[in-house]
LOGUBA-264708 format. One record per residue: residue number from 1; x, y, z of N, C-alpha, C in turn; residue in three letters. Coordinates in nm, 3 decimals. Layout:
BEGIN
    nr      n.xx      n.yy      n.zz     ca.xx     ca.yy     ca.zz      c.xx      c.yy      c.zz   rest
   NUM         X         Y         Z         X         Y         Z         X         Y         Z    ALA
...
***
This chain:
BEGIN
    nr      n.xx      n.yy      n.zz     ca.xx     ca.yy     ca.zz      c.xx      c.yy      c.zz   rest
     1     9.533    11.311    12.956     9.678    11.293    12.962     9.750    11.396    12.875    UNK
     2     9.680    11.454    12.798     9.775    11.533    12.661     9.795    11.641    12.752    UNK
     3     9.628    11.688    12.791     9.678    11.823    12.846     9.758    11.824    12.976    UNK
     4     9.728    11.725    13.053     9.857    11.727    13.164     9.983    11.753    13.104    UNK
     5    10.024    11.654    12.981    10.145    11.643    12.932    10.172    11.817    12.882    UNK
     6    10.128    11.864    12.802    10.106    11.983    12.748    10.132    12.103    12.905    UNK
     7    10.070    12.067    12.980    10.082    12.170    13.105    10.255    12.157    13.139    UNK
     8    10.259    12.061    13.164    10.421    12.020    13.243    10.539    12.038    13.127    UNK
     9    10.529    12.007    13.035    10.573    12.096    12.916    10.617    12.273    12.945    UNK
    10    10.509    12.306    12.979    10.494    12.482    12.915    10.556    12.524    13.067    UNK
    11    10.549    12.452    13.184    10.620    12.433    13.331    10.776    12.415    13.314    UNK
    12    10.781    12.324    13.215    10.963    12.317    13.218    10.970    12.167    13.319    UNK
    13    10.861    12.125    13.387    10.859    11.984    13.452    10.907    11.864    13.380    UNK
    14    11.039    11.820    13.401    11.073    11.726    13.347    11.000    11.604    13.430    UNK
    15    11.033    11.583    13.549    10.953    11.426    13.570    10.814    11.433    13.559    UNK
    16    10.744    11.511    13.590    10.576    11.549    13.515    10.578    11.530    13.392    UNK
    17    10.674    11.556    13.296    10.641    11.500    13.129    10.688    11.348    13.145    UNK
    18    10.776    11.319    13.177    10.836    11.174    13.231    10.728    11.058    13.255    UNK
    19    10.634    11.141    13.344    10.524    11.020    13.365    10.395    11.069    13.335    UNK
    20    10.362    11.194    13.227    10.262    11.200    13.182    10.286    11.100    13.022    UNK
    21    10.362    11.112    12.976    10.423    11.019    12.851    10.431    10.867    12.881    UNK
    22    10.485    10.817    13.024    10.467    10.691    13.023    10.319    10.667    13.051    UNK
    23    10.242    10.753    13.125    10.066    10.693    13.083    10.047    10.714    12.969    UNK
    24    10.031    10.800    12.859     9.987    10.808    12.725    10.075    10.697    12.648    UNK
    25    10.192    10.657    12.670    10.262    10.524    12.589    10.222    10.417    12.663    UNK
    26    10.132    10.368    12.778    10.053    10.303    12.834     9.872    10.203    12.794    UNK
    27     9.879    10.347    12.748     9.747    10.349    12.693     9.705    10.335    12.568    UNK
    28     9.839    10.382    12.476     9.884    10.346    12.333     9.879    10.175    12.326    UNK
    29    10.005    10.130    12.390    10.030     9.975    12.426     9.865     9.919    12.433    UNK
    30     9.749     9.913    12.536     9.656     9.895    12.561     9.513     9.935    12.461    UNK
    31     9.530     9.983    12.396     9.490    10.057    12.236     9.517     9.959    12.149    UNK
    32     9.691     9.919    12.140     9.722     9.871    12.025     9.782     9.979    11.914    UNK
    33     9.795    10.064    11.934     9.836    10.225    11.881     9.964    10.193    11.892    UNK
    34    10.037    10.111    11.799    10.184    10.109    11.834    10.320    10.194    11.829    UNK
    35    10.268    10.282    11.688    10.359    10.374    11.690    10.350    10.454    11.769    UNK
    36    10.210    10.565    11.831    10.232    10.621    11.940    10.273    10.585    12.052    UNK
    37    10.271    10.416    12.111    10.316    10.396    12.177    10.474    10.400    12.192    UNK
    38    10.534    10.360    12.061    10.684    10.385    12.079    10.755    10.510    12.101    UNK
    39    10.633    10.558    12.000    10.720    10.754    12.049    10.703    10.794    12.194    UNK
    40    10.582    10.801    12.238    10.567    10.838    12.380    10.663    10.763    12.489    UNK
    41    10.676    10.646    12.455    10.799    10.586    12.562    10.892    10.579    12.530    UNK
    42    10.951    10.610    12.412    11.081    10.621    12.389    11.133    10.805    12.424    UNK
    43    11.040    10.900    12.396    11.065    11.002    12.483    11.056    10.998    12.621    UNK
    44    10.966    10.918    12.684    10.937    10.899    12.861    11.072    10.850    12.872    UNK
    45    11.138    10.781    12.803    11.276    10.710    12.834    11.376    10.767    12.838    UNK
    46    11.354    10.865    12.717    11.500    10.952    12.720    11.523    11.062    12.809    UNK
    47    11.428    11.127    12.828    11.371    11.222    12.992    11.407    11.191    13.084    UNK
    48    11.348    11.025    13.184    11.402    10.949    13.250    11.506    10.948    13.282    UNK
    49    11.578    10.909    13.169    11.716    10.885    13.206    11.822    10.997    13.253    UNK
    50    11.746    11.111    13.161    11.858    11.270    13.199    11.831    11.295    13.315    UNK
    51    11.693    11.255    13.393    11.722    11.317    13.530    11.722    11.169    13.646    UNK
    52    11.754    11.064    13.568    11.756    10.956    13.664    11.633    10.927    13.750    UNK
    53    11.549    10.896    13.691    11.399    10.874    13.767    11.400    10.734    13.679    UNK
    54    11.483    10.618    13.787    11.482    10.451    13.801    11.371    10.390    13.765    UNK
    55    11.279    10.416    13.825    11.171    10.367    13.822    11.015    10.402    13.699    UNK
    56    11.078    10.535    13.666    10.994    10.553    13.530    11.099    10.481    13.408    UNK
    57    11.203    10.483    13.434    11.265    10.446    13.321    11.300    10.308    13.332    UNK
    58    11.257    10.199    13.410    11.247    10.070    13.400    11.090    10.040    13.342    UNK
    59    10.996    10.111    13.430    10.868    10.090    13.339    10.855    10.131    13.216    UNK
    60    10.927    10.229    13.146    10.915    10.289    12.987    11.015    10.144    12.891    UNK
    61    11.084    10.112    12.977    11.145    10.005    12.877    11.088     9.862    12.896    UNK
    62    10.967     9.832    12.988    10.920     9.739    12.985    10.789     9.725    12.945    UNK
    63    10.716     9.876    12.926    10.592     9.857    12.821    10.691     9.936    12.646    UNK
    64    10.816     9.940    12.671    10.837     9.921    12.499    10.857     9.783    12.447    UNK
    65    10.899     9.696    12.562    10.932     9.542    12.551    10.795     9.470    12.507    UNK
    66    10.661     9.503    12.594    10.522     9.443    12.592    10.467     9.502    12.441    UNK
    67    10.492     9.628    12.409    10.461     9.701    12.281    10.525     9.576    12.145    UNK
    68    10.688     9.617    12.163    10.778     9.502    12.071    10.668     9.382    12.059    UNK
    69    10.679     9.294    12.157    10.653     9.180    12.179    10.475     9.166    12.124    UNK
    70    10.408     9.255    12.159    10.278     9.240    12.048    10.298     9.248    11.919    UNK
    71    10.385     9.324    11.917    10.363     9.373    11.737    10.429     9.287    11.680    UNK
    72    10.491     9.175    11.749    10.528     9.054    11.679    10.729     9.087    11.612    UNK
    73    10.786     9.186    11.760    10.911     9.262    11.650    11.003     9.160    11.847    UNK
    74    11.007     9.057    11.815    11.061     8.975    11.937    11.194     9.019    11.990    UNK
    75    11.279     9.028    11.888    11.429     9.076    11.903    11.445     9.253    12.034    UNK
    76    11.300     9.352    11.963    11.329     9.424    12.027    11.262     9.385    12.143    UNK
    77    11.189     9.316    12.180    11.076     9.299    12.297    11.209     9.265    12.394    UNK
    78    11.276     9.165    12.348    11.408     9.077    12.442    11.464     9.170    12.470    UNK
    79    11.534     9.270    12.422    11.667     9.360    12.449    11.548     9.457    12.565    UNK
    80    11.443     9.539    12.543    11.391     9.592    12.626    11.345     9.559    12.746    UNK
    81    11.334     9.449    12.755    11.241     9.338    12.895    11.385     9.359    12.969    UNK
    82    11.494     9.276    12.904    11.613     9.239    12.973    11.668     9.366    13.037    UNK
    83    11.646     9.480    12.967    11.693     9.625    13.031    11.599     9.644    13.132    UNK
    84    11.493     9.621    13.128    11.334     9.682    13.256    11.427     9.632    13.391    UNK
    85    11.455     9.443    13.346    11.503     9.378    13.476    11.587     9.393    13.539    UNK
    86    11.697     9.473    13.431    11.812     9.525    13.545    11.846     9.631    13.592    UNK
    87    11.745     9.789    13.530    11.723     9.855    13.566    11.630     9.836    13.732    UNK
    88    11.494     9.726    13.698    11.446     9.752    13.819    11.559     9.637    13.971    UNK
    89    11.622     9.595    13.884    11.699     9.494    14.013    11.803     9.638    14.071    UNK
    90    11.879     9.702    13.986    11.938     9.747    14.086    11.874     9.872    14.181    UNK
    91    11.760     9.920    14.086    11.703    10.008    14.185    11.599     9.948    14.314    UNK
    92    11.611     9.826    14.334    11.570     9.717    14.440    11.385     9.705    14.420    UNK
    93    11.353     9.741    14.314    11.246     9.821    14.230    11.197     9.600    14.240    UNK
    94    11.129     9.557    14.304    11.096     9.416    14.279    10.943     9.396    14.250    UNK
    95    10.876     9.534    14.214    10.726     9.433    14.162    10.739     9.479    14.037    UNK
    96    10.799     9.585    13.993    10.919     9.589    13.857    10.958     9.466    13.819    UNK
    97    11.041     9.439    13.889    11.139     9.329    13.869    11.012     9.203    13.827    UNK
    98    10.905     9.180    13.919    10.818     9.078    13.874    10.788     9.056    13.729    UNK
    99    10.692     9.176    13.746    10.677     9.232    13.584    10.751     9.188    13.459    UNK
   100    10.908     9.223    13.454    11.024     9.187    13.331    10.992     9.062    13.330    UNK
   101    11.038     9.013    13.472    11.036     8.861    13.440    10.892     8.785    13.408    UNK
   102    10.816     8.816    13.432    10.680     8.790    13.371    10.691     8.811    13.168    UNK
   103    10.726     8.901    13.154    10.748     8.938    13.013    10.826     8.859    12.967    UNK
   104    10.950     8.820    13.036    11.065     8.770    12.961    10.992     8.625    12.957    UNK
   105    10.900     8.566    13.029    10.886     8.390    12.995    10.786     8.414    12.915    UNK
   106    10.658     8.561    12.886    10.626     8.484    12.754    10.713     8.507    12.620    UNK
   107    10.801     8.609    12.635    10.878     8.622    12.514    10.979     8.479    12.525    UNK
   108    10.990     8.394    12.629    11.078     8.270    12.638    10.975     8.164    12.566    UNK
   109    10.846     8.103    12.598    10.736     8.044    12.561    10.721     8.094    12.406    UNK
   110    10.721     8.201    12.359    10.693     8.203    12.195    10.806     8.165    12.115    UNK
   111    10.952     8.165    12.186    11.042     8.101    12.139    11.085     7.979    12.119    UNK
   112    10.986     7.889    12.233    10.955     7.714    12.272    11.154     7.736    12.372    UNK
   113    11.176     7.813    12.411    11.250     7.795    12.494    11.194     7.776    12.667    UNK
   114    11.172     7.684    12.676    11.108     7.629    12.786    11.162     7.646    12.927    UNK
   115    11.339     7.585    12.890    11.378     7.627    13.061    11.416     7.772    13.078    UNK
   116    11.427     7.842    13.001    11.431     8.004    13.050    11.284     8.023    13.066    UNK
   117    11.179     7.998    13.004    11.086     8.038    13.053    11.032     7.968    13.195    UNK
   118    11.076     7.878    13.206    10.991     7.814    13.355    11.083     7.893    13.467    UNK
   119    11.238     7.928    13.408    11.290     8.025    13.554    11.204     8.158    13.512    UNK
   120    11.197     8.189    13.479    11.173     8.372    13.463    11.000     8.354    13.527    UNK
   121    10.908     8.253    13.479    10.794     8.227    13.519    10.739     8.196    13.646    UNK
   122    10.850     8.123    13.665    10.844     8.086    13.831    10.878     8.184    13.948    UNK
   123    10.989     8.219    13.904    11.018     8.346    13.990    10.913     8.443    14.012    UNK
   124    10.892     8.528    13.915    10.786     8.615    13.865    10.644     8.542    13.967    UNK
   125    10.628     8.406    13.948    10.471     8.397    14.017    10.485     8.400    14.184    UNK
   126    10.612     8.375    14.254    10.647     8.393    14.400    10.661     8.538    14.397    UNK
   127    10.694     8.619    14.359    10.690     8.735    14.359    10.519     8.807    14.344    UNK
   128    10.481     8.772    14.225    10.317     8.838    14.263    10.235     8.765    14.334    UNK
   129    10.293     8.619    14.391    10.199     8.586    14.548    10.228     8.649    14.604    UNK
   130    10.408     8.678    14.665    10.445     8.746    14.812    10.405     8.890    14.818    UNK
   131    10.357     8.964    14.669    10.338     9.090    14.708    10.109     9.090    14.675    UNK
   132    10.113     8.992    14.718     9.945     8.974    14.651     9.866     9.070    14.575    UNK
   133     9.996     9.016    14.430     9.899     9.085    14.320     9.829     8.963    14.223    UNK
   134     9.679     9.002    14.248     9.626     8.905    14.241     9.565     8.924    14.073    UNK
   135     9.638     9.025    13.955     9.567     8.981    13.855     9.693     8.946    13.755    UNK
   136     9.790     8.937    13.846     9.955     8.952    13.768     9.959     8.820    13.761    UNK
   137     9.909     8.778    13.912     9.913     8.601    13.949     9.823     8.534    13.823    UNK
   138     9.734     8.591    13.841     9.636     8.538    13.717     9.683     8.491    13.580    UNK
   139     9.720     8.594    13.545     9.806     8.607    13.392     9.908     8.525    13.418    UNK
   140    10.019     8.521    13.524    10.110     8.425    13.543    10.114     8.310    13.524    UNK
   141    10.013     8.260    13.606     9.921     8.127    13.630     9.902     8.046    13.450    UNK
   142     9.872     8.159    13.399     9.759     8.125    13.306     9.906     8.063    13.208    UNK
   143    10.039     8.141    13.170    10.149     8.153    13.084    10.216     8.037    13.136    UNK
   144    10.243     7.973    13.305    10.254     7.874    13.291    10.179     7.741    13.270    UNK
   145    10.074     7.777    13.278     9.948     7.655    13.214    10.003     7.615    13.084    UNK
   146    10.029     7.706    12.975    10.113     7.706    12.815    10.209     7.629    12.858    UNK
   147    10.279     7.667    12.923    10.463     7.619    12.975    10.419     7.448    13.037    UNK
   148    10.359     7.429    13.098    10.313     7.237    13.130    10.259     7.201    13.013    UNK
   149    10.183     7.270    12.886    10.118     7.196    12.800    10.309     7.220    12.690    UNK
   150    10.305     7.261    12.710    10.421     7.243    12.596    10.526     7.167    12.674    UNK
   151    10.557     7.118    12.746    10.669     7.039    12.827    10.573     6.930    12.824    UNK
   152    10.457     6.905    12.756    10.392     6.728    12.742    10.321     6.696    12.908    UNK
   153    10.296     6.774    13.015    10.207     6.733    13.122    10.100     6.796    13.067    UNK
   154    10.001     6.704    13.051     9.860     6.805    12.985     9.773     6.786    13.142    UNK
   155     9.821     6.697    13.196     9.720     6.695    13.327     9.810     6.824    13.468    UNK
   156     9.913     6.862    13.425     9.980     6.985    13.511     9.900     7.086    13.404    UNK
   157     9.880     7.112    13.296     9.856     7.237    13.210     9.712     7.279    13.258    UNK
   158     9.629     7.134    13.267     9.492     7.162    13.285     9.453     7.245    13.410    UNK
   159     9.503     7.203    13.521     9.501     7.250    13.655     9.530     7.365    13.678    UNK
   160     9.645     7.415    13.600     9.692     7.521    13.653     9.643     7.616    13.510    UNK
   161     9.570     7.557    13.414     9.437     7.658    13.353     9.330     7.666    13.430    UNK
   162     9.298     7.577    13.505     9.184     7.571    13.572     9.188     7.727    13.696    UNK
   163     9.315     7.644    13.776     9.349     7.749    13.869     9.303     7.935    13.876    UNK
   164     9.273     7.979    13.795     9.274     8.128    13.762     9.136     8.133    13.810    UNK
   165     9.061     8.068    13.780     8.881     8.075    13.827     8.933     8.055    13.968    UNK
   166     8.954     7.989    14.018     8.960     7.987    14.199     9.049     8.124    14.211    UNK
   167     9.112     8.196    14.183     9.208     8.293    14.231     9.135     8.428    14.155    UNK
   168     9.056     8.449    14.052     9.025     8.544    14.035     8.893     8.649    14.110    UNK
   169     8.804     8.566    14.153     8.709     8.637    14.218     8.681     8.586    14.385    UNK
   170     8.584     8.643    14.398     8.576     8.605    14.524     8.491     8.467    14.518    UNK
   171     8.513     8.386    14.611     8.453     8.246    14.660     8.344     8.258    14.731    UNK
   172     8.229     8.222    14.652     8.105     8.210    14.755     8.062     8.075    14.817    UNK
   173     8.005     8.072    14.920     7.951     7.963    14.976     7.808     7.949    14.971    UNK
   174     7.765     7.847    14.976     7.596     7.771    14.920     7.509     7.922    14.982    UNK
   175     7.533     7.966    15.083     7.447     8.107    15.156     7.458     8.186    15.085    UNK
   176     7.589     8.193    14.993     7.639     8.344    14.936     7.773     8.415    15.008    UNK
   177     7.757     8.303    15.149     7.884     8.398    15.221     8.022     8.354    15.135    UNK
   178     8.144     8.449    15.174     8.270     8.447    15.128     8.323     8.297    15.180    UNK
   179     8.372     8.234    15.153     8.424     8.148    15.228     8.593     8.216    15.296    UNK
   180     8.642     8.117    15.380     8.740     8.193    15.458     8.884     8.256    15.363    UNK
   181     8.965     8.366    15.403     9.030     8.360    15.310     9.190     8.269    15.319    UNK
   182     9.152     8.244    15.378     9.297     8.133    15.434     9.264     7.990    15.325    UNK
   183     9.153     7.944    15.293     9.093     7.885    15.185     9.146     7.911    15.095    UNK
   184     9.121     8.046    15.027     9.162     8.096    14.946     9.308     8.107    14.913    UNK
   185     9.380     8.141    14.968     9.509     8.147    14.973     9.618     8.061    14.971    UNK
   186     9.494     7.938    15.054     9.602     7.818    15.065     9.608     7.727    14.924    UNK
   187     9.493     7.734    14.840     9.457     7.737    14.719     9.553     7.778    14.622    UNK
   188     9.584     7.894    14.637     9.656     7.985    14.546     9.839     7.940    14.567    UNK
   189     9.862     7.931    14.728    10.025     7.870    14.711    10.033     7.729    14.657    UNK
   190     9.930     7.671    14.694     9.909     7.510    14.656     9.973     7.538    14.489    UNK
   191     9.932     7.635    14.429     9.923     7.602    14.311    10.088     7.682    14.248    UNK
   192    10.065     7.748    14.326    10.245     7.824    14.272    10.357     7.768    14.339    UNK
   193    10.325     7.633    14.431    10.461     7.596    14.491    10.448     7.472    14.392    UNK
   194    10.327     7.411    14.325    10.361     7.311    14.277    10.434     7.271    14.136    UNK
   195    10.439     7.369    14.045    10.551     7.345    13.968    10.656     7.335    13.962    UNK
   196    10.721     7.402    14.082    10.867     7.369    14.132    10.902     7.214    14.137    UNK
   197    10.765     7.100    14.192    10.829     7.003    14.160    10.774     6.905    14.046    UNK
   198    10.682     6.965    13.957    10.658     6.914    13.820    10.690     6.954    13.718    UNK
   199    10.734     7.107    13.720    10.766     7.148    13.600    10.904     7.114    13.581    UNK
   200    10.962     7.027    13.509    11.131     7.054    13.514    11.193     7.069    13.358    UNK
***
């Protein structure tokens, strides 16, 4: 990544440094390397924005939000998430848009603010069913499992901890074969339509 970054640099390529910086402030985040992570996306951000590239510059402010939000600095995690979401809403940018709102309910959940987190959570998990992303769902799944154990259903929390083993790999049958994937699937809405009417 450096030397890409370094090439597009010495090019004069602004959106080539744009999104060689948001992978290296990517990978920082994923490291745990926090300060490089802030520099690299807070330059991917400011780049971004001079030449209007929407979509790098909703993702640079939503892994500075995931960065914030590890390092335990909440205030900035909130102001950055909330910018990802309306950056990616108006650029119609919606597995973006999943994403923020995925961020914003666990930064809602570490606050014990419960009903912002069950909207931002809920939304967010119809969104990575309808676009079947199946490890976003996972993690989703898993943040509202927290969200039923802290609202006092420990028998909704359990299930929908449970849930992530049926949705993460593939399903074998006693032969070894796959079982069908309509099984599978029907499994998976079963479980994201049902907090709508338990979680309240």
């Amino acid at each position: 990544e450096r030397e890409a970054l370094a090439l597009f640099r010495t090019l004069g390529e602004r959106s080539g440094q744009a999104i060689g910086l948001l992978h290296l402030g990517q990978i920082a985040v994923y490291v745990g390397d926090n300060e490089l992570a802030d520099s690299s996306l807070n330059e991917c951000l400011r780049i971004a924005k001079s030449i209007q590239h929407r979509e790098v510059e909703g993702e640079a402010e939503l892994r500075l939000g995931e960065n914030a939000f590890e390092s335990g600095r909440p205030d900035d995690a909130r102001r950055h998430l909330e910018r990802s979401l309306a950056i990616c809403r108006e650029a119609g940018d919606r597995r973006g848009e999943a994403h923020a709102l995925n961020w914003l309910g666990k930064a809602d959940l570490e606050a014990g603010d419960v009903d912002e987190a069950h909207l931002h959570l809920r939304e967010a998990l119809l969104s990575f069913r309808d676009f079947e992303m199946r490890e976003e769902l996972v993690d989703c799944l898993e943040d509202y499992a927290e969200l039923a154990r802290q609202l006092g259903d420990a028998n909704l929390g359990v299930r929908l901890a449970a849930a992530p083993r049926g949705v993460r790999g593939e399903q074998l049958g006693p032969r070894g074969h796959h079982h069908e994937q309509g099984d599978v699937a029907g499994r998976r809405n079963q479980v994201v339509e049902e907090p709508e009417h338990r979680v309240v």
